[in-house]
N, C-alpha and C positions, 0 to 999 in steps of 0.2 A: 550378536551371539554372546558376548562377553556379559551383556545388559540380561540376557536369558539365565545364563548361569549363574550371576548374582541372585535374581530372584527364585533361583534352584537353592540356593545356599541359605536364604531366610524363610524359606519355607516352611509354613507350620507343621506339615503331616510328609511321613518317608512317603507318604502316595504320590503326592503333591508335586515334591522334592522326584522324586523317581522320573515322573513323566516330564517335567523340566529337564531333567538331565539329559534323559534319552532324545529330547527335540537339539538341545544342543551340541549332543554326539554324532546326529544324522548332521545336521549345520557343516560343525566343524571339518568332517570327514571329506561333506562336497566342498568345500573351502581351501583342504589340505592348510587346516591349522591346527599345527600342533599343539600349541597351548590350551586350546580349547579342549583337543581331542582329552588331553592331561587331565584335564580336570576336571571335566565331564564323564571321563572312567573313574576316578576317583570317588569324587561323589555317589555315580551307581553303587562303587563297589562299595563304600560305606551304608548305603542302604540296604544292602541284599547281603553284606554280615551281620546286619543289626538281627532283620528276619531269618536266621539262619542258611539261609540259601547259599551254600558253602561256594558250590563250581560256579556262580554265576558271580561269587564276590571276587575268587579265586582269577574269571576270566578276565574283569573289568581291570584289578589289578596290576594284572599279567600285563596289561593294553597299557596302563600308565607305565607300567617299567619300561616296557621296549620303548616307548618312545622320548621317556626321559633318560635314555644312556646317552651318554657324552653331549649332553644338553648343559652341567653343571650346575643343575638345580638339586642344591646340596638335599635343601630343607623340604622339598615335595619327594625327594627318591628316599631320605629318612623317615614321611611317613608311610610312604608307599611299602618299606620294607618291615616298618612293625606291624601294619596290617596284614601283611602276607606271612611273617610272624604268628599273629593273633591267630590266623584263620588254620594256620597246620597245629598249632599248639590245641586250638579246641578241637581238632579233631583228630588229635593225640599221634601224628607224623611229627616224632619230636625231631627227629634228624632231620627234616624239613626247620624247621621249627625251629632250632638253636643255629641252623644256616643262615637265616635269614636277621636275625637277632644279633648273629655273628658281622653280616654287614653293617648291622648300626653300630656297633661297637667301633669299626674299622673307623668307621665314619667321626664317629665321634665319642670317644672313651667315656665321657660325663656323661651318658646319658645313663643316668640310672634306672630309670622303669624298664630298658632293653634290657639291661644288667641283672635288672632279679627275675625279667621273663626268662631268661636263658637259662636263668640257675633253676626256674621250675621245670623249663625245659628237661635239662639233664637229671633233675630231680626222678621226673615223670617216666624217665625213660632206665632209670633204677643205673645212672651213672652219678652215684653219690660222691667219688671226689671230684667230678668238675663243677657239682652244684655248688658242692662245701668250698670250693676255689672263691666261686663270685656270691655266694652269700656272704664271707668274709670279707669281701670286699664292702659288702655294703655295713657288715658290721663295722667294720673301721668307720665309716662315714655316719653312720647314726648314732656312733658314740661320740665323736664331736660333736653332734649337733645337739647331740641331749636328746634325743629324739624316742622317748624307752618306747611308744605305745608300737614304730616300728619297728623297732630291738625287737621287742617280744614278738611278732607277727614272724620276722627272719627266724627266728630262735623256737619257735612253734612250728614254723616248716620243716627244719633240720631236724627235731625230735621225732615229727611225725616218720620222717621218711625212713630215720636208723629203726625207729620203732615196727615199720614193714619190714626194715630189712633183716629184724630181729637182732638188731645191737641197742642191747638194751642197756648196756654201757654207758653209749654214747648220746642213746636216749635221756638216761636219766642225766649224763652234764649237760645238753639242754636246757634241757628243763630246770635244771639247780642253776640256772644262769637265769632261767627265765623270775624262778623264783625270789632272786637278788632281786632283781628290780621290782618284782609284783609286792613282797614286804616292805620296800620302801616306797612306791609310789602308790600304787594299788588299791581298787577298792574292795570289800569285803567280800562280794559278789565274786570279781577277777580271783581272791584267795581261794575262795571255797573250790571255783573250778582248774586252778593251779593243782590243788593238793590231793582230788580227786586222780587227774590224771600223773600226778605221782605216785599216785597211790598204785595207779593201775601198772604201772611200769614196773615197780618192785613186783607184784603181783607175778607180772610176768618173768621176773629176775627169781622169783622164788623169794626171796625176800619177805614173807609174810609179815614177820614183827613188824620193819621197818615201810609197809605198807600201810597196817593195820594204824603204824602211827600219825603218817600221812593223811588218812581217812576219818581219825579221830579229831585232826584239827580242822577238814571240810564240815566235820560235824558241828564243830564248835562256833565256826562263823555262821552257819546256819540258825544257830538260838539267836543272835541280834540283825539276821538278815531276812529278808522269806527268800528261800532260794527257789533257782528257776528250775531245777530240776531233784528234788530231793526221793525219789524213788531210787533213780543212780546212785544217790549218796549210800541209802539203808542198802540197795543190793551189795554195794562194792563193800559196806562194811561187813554184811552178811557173811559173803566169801570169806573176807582176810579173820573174819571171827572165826567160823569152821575150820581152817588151814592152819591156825594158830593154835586148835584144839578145843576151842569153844562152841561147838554146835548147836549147842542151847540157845545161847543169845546172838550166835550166827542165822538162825532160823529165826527166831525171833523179829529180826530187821529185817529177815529175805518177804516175811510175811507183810510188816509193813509197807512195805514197799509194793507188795500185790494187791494191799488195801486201798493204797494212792492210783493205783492204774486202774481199779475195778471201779472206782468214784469215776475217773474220766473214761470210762469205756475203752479202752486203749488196748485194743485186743493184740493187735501187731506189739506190743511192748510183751502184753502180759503171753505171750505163745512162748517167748526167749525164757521170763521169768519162772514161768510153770516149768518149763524142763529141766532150769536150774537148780528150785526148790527141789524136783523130784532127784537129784543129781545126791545131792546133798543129803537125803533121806536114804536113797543106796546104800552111800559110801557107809554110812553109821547101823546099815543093814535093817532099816524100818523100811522092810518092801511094800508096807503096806501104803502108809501115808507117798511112799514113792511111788507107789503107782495109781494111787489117784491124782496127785499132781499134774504125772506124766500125761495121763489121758485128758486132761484138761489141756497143757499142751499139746496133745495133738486135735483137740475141738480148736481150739483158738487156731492153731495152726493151717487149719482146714479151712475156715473160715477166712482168714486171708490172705490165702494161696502163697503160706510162704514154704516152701519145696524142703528148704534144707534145712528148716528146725523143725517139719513135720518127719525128714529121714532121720535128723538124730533122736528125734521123741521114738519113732521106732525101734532104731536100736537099743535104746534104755529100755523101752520095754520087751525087748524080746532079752535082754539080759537080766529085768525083776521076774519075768514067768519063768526064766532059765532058775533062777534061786527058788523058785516057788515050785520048781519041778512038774510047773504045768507044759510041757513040751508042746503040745499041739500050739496052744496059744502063740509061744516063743518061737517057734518055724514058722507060724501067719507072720508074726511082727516083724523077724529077720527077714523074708519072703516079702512085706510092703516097704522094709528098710530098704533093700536091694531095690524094688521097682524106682520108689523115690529118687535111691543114686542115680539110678539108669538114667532117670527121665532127665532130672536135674544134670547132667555129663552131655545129656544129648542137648537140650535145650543150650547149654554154655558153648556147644560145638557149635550149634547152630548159630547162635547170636554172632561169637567170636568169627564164623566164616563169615557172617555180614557184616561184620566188623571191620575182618581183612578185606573184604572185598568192596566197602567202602574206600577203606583208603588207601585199598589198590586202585582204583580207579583214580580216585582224586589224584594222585600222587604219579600215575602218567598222563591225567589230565594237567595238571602242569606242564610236561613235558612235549604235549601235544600241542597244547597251547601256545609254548614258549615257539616252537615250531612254525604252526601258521601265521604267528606273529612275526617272523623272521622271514616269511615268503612276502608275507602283507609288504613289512618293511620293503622287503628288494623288488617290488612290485610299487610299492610309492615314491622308490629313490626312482625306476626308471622311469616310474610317470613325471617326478619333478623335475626330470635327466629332459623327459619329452614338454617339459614344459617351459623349461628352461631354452631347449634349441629354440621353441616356437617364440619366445619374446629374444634372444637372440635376432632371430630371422627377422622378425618383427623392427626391432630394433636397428640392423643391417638394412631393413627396407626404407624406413623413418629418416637414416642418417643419407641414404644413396639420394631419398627424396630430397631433403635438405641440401646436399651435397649439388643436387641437380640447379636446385631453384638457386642456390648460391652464383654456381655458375652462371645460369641464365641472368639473377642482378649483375653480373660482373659483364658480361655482354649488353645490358642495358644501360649500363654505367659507361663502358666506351662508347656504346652508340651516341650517349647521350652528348660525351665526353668530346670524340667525333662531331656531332654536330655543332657544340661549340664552339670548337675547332675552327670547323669551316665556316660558323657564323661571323668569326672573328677575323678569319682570313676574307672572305668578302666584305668586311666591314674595310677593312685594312687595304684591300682591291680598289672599292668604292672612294678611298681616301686620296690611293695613287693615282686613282680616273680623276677625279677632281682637283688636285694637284696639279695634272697636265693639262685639262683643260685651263685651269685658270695658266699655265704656263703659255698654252694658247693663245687665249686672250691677250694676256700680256706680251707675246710677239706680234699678233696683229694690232695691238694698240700701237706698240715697235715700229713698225712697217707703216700705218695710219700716220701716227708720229712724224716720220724717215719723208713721208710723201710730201706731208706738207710742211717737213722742212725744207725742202727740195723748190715746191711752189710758192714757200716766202723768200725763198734764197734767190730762185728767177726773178721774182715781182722785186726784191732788193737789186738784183742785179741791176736788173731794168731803170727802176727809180736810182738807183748811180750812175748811169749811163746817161739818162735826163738829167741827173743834176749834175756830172761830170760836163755836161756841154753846156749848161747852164750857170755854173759858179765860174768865178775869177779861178785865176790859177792860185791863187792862196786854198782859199776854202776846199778844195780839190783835195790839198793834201790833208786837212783836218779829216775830211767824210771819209778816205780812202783808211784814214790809222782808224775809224771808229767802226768802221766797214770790217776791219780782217779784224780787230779785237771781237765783234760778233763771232765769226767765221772760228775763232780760234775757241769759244765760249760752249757752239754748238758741238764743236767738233768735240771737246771733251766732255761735254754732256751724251753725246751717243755711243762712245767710249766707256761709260759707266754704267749705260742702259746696259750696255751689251753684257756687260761683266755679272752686273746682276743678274740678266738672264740664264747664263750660262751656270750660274752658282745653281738655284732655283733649279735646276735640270737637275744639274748632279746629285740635290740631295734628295730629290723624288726617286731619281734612282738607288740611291745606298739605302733610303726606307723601305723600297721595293726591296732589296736585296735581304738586307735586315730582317724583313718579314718571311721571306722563304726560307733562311738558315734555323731563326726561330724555331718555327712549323717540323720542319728536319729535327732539331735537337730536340725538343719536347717529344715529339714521339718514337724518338731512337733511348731516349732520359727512361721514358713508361715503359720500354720492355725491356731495359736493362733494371729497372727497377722492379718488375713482378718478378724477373729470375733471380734475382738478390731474396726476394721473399719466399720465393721456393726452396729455395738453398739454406735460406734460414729455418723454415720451419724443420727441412730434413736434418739441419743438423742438430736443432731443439731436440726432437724425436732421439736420435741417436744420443745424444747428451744423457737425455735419462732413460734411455735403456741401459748404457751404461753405468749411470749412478746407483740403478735399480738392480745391475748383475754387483757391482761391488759392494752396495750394501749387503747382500746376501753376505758375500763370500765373507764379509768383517763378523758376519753374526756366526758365520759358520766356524770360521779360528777364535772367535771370543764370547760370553754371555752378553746379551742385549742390553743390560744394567753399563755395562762396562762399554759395549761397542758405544752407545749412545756418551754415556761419559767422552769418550774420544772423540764424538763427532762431534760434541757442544764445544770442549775446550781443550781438545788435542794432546791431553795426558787423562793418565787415569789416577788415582789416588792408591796407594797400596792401604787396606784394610784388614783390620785386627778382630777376627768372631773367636771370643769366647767358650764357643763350641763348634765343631762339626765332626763331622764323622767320613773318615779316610777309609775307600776301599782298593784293595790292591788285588790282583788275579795274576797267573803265572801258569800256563803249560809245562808238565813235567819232561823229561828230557828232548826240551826243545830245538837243542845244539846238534843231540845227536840224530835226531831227528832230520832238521831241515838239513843236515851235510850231504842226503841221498835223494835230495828236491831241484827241481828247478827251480829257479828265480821267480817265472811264472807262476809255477806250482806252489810255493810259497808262497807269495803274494796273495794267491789266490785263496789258498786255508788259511790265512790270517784274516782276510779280509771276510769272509764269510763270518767268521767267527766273532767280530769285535762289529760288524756291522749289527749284528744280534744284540751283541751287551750295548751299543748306542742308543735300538730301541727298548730295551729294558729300563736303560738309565732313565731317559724321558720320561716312559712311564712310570719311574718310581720319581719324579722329581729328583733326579742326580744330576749334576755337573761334570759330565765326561774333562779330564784334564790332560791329560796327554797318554799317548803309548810309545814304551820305550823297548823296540823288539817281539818279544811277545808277552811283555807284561803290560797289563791295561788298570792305568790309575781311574780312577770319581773321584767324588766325594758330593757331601751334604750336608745343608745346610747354610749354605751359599751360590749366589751371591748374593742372593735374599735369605735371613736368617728364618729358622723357623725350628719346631720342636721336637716335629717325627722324624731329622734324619738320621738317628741311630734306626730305629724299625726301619726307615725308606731304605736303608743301606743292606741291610742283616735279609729283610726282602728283593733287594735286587738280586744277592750273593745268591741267596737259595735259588731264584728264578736263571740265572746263569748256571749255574750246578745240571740242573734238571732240564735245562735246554740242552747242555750240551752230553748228556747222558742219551737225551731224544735224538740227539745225531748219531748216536752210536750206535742205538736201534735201526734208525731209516738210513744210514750212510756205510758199511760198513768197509767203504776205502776210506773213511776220514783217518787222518795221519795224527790229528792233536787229538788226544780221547783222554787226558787224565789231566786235573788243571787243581792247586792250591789255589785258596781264597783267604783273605787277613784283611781286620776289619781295626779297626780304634777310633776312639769319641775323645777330642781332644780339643783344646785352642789352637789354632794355625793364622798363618798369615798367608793375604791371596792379593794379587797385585799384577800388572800386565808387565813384562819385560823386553825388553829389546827397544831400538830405534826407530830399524827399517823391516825389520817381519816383527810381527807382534806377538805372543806366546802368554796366556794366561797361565800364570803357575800357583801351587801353593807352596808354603814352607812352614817347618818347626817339629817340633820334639815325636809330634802328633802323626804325621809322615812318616819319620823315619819310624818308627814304632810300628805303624801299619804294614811297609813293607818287611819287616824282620818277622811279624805276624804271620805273614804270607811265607815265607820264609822256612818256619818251622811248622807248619799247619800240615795235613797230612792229604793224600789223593781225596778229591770230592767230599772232603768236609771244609764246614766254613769256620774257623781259628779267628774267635774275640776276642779283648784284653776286658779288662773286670770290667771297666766304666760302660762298654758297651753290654755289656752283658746283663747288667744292673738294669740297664735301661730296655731291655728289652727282655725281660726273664716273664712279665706276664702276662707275653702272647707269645712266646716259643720254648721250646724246648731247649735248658741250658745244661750241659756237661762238663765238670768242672775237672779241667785233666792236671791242675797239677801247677807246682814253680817251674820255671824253662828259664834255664840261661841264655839273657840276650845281650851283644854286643855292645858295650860302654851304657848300659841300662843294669844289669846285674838281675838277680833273680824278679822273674815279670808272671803275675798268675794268668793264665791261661784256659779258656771254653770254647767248647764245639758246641753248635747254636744246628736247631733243624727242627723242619714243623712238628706242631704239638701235635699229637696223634688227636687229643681231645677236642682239638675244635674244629 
């Protein structure tokens, strides 16, 4: 889809481009991807204001915002909002149109092409001081830059539009502004049309000398240039000749000039110029040459259906027959004068209703829009709500499965474990069986042994007994000691057998014995060891659930710059900004107030209250810093520095103001209903305090200032000190009330800040 929409984007032809877009809008949609959806509205909608297609540029558009809110895509909702911009400016919903222009600006101050659409904006919509506000602004910026060719374009807008508004004043310094630069950079051409429309301005200032002079020096650039329109030049000197009192060589030029249109056929010029020449023949009372003019004017006028110079050729003429005393003629011409107006009134009603009723439509088609885009939306959140259970579930089914087969390896593993077990205990059986039997053997070798020492011990006796009756009585005694030293040899040789044997028993037994205690311990060892691993895993779990509920609560008493500081090296560093901006709040008599409250009841109306300014802060980028009673500190600027928090504060102030004005409306037992606000842009110092409860605070001059602000500030306005004020003077409304004596500060200027009506 992404590969679709690239080659939407190099596309040669908006055809091309178009039907790319739309394949990857259907995509996107069955995909639920936003980013595509994004950008693929986008894209249409650039196509379909190229070809005018206003509501379908208008829809596509519409599609990209809802879905790029709180997505944080600075630079696509920037251009989404100059095209939505573009689209109500050309079709003249300027209050559409300097809203949306109004958000780029919010967005981002430098963006200059926003900055002079808004000022044609309010231009367009005939609010000349908030155009003059941000054309100046850009004139500051194009006089640094040296930039004259857009000077003059700024400086050509602002004439034109005092010049409708008939401040011809203001008109001509324009233009004498514009003229500085066109006589020194300028070429002859730019001159000649410079001093023409000077010329025209005094003109209309009455001014004729100082016109006439103007026109004389368009003239003059015209002998070394060919100019591109020199009919204009003889007509306007025409005039300013006749007004000056020279109608001779006032008509003179007004004729030239009708000479140069009647070579190019240029009927549409020449209908304006014939009525004027006949104007000009009245006034000096030659009704004649005026009314043949005039009637040439109304043929050319006729000719291409222009309404309102063929109504005023009528009424010149029916004011030359009125001089001529031809009455009949002069009540026809009065009588087609009047038809003309008619028609021409009806005709402008008629446009004008389709005019309104275009951009009434467009202008709740926005609205209707923005609408079904907001069902859409809570209509995709439930689907991604139901899409999300479903791979949940999914997900719960995956883990139960796993969880299953886990256990069932963990029962294959003791079976297996078990079988070992008993492999190794009948190996260990098989040991002790053979053990005994060889103990066996070895007692009946014993006993085999025992027998036939018994039947060499008779066959000895025996052969003693023969040689006892056979030897001398010497010999007798030798055979008899060599006789019992056997007797005495055998006897402790079976004495040893025995001993041995008996050992050889005992220790087949203590093996036996050994081996069953074993078997016992190892398998009493393994389930006191899986419940050691259960016991551990639960208190792993519980370990970071815990870690997980107190890191909250440290982000909740501290900013996250500062909690993480803490957590890495267990202090935090006190730091020094050069700037932020301190805002302070305070409920007016809140002593006397909460003495006829419950505890509860208390609790309860403060807590409503300051849970509100929390989410305000947030949204303004503030630093909620403590409440002390019922006054509730910010500030901004920290703990990350940055640039907008005088505006992020001055905006929070106003959004707390007008919330709690909206409780006064919807709640009308609220007991807090009137609150001072104090604002100052200062250096301070912010730093974490304490040992054992931690407390982020700021300090310095800056503080105390703010609260004294708050202090002398007045019911539901918001009370700035200059620096804030400065800094925020051009995008609010500033009031400048005056010096106020403040405590060990001494005389401190003071402003009340509140939306600019104009934007």
């Amino acid at each position: 889809m992404d590969d679709l929409l690239d080659r939407a984007g190099k596309a040669g032809t908006d055809a091309e481009r178009e039907k790319l877009a739309k394949e990857g809008l259907n995509l996107a949609r069955t995909l639920s991807y936003n980013e595509g959806i994004i950008r693929a509205a986008m894209q249409l909608g650039d196509v379909c204001a190229r070809a005018n297609r206003t509501e379908e540029a208008l829809q596509h558009y519409l599609l990209a915002e809802a879905k790029l809110e709180n997505r944080g895509r600075t630079d696509q909702l920037l251009t989404v909002y100059r095209a939505l911009g573009d689209i109500f400016l050309h079709e003249k919903l300027y209050s559409y149109a300097y809203r949306y222009y109004g958000e780029v600006l919010g967005m981002n101050p430098e963006d200059f092409g926003a900055m002079e659409k808004i000022a044609d904006a309010y231009l367009n919509d005939l609010r000349f001081d908030s155009a003059e506000f941000y054309y100046k602004n850009l004139i500051i910026k194009y006089k640094n830059e040296g930039n004259n060719s857009r000077l003059v374009q700024i400086y050509q807008k602002l004439a034109n539009a005092f010049d409708q508004r008939n401040d011809t004043g203001k008109s001509i310094y324009y233009y004498t502004a514009i003229e500085r630069i066109i006589e020194t950079y300028g070429t002859a051409q730019e001159k000649s049309l410079l001093y023409n429309n000077l010329g025209r301005q005094y003109v209309r200032d009455r001014d004729y000398t100082k016109a006439l002079e103007y026109f004389r020096k368009a003239e003059l650039q015209c002998v070394y240039i060919p100019c591109d329109y020199p009919e204009v030049m003889y007509a306007n000197l025409g005039v300013a000749l006749h007004n000056t009192g020279d109608s001779r060589r006032g008509i003179e030029y007004l004729l030239r000039s009708r000479d140069i249109l009647l070579g190019r056929h240029d009927w549409t010029a020449l209908a304006s110029l014939e009525h004027l020449i006949a104007g000009v023949y009245y006034s000096n009372n030659d009704y004649y040459n005026a009314l043949n003019h005039n009637d040439s004017a109304i043929k050319y006028a006729r000719q291409t259906k222009q309404r309102q110079v063929l109504a005023d050729a009528y009424e010149t003429a029916a004011k030359v027959y009125n001089e001529l005393y031809d009455f009949e003629k002069a009540f026809d011409s009065y009588r087609n004068f009047l038809t003309e107006l008619d028609t021409i009134r009806l005709q402008e009603q008629v446009r004008q209703q389709q005019i309104d009723q275009q951009r009434t439509l467009l202008a709740a088609a926005e609205g209707q829009i923005k609408y079904l885009y907001a069902q859409q939306s809570v209509r995709d959140l439930a689907f991604d709500q139901i899409r999300l259970e479903r791979e949940r579930l999914e997900l719960a089914n995956k883990n139960l499965a796993l969880e299953t087969q886990r256990k069932k390896d963990e029962v294959l593993l003791l079976q297996t474990k078990n079988e070992v077990d008993q492999a190794q205990l009948r190996e260990k059986t098989l040991q002790a069986l053979q053990a005994e039997q060889e103990l066996r053997l070895t007692a009946q070798r014993y006993n085999a042994e025992k027998q036939n020492n018994v039947i060499a011990d008779l066959r000895r006796q025996e052969e003693l007994d023969r040689t006892q009756r056979r030897a001398d009585s010497t010999s007798r005694a030798q055979e008899l000691d060599r006789i019992q030293r056997e007797q005495q040899y055998r006897t402790e040789k079976e004495t040893n057998f025995r001993k041995f044997a008996y050992g050889i028993g005992s220790m087949l037994f203590i093996i036996l014995a050994l081996l069953g205690a074993g078997w016992l311990y190892t398998r009493r060892a393994n389930s006191r060891l899986n419940l050691k691993n259960r016991q551990i895993q639960q208190q792993n779990e519980e370990i970071a659930a815990e870690r997980s509920k107190s890191d909250q609560l440290l982000l909740n008493i501290l900013p996250e710059e500062i909690a993480q500081e803490l957590k890495a090296h267990g202090y935090a560093t006190p730091r020094h900004y050069e700037s932020a901006t301190v805002l302070f709040t305070d409920f007016i008599n809140f002593t006397r107030l909460s003495e006829h409250l419950a505890p509860n009841e208390l609790i309860d109306e403060l807590n409503e209250c300051f849970l509100a300014f929390d989410e305000i802060c947030d949204k303004n980028g503030l630093e909620k810093i403590k409440t002390i009673g019922d006054a509730f500190m910010c500030a901004g600027g920290l703990p990350i520095p940055n640039e907008t928090h005088p505006v992020d504060a001055v905006r929070a102030a106003l959004e707390m103001e007008a919330w709690l004005l909206q409780r006064n409306k919807t709640n009308p037992k609220a007991i807090f209903r009137e609150m001072r606000l104090g604002i100052h842009t200062g250096p301070v110092v912010a730093g974490v305090i304490g040992k054992n409860k931690f407390a982020y605070d700021i300090w310095g001059d800056a503080v105390n200032l703010a609260a004294r602000l708050e202090e002398l500030g007045e019911c539901g306005r918001v009370n700035v000190s200059g620096s804030t004020a400065e800094a925020v003077k051009h995008l609010y409304k500033v009031t400048y009330r005056g010096k106020k004596e403040v405590y060990n500060k001494g005389l401190v200027d003071m402003y009340f800040v509140e939306e600019n009506p104009e934007q």
